[in-house]
C-alpha positions in Angstrom: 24.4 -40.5 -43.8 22.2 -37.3 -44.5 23.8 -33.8 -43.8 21.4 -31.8 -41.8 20.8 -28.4 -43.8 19.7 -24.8 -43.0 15.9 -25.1 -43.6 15.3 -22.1 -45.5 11.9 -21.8 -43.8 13.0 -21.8 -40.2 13.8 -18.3 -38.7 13.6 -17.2 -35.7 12.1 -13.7 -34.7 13.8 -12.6 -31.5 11.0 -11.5 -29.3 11.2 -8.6 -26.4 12.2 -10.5 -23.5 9.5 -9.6 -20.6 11.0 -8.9 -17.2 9.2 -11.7 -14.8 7.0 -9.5 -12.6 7.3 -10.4 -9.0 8.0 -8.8 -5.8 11.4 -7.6 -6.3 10.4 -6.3 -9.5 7.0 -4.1 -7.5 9.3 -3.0 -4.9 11.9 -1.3 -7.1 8.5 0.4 -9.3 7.0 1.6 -6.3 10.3 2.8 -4.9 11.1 4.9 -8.1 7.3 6.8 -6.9 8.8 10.2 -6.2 5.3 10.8 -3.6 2.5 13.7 -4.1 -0.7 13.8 -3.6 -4.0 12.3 -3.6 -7.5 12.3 -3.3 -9.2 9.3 -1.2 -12.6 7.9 0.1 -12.5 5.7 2.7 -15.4 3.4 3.4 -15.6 1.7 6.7 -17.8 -1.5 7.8 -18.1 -1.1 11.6 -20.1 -4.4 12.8 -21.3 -2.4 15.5 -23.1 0.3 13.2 -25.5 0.1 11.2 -24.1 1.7 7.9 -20.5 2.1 6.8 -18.4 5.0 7.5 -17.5 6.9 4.1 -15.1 9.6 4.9 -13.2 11.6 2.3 -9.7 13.5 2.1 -6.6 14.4 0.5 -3.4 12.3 1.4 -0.1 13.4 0.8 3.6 11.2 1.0 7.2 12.9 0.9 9.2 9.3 0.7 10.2 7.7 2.7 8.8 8.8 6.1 5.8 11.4 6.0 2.5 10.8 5.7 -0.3 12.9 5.8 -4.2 12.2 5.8 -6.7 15.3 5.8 -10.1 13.9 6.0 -12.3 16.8 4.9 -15.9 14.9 5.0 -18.0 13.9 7.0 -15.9 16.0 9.8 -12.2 17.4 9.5 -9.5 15.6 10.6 -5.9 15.3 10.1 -3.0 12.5 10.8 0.6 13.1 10.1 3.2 10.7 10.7 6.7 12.0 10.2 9.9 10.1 10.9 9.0 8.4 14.4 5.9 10.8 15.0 1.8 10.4 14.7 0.1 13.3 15.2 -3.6 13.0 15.3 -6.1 16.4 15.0 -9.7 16.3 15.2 -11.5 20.0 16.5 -10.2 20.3 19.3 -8.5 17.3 20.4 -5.2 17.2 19.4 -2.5 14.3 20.7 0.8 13.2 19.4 2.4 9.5 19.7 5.9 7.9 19.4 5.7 5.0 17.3 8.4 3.3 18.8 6.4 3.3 22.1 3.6 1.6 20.0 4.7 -1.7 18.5 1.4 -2.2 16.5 0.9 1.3 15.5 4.5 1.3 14.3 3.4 -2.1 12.1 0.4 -0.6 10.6 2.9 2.7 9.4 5.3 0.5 8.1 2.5 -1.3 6.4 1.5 1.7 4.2 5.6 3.5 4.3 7.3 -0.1 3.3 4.9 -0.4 0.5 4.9 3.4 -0.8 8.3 3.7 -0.6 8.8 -0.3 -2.1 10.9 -0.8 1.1 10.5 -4.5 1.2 12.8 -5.2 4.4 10.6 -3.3 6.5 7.3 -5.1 5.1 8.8 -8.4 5.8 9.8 -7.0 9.6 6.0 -7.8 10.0 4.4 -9.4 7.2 4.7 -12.3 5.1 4.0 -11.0 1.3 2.1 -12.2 -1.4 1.9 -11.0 -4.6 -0.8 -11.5 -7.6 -1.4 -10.4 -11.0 1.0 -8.4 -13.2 2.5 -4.8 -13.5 -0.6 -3.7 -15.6 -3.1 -4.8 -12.6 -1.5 -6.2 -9.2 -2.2 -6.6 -5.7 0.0 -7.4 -2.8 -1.4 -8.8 0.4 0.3 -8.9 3.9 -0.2 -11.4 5.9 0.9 -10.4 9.3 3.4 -12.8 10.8 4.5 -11.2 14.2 1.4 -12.2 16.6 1.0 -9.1 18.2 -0.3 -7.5 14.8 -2.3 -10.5 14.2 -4.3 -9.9 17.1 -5.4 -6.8 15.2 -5.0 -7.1 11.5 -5.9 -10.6 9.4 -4.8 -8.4 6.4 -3.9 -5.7 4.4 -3.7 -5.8 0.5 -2.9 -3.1 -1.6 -3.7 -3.1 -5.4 -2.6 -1.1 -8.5 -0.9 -0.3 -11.5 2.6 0.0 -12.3 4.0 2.2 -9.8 0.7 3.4 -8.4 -1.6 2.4 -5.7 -4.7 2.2 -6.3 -6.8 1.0 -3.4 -5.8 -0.6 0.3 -8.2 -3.1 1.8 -7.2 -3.6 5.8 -9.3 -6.6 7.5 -9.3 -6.5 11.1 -9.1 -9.3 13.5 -12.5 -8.6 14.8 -14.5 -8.6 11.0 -14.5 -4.8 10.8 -12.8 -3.7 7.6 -11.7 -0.5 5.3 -11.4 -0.1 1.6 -9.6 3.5 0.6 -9.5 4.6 -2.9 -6.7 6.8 -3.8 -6.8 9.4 -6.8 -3.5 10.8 -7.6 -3.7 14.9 -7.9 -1.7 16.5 -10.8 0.9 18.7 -9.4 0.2 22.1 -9.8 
């Protein structure tokens, strides 16, 4: 019988072990996002207009519950949603909601919230989620599965890099849809 030896030109390198990149794995590098600010176009198709809608603004997250949008072009307008709040100012209208009072308003929040703050319980409340590419270059759709947000939203997808979103993409039930494109701002 032949002993088996030590071939002298087998070695093994020992190789950085990659951490698999999956939800889980977005969630906790979003959540570690300590918020700021941001620069953002919006571009809205409208099937009833002509043209889309390009508005631009500044956004700004404190995690885990405010949000504020300042549209600045083509007409000032401002949205804050704080805690269980929506505040909505353009000239000189001027309203404020309760989310809990609005079941699909409340979704749409949690939609941008949950993701910000990598809160994945509250996405899956009312989405299912789906995840593609890797942590250099990912997107995350969500699929709404509670039926009275389907009867607005088909989807929303976020995409990014590392711990930064990049763009959202909402498509609405009825074929109109949004793409926003988000800059972050240094702090000063």
């Amino acid at each position: 019988m032949r002993k088996l030896g030590v071939l002298p030109w087998l070695t093994f390198v020992a190789l950085p072990v990659q951490a698999a990149w999956d939800i889980d794995a977005l969630m906790q590098s979003l959540a570690r996002h300590e918020g700021g600010r941001a620069r953002f176009v919006e571009t809205k198709n409208i099937a009833l207009l002509d043209k889309p809608v390009v508005s631009s603004g500044e956004l700004r997250y404190q995690p885990p519950a405010r949000l504020e949008k300042r549209t600045l072009k083509p007409k000032p307008e401002l949205m804050v949603v704080d805690g269980d709040t929506l505040l909505f100012e353009r000239g000189k209208q001027k309203f404020q909601v309760r989310l809990a009072e609005q079941p699909g308003a409340l979704a749409f929040v949690d939609s941008l919230r949950g993701t910000l703050s990598g809160d994945r319980a509250t996405l899956e409340k009312s989405y299912k989620l789906r995840l593609d590419g890797d942590e250099q270059r990912w997107t995350l759709d969500l699929l709404p599965s509670d039926p009275r947000i389907a009867a607005f939203v088909l989807r929303i997808t976020f995409g990014g890099s590392k711990n930064q979103v990049e763009w959202i993409r909402y498509l609405q039930a009825d074929g109109d849809s949004s793409t926003m494109t988000v800059e972050p701002v240094a702090a000063e």
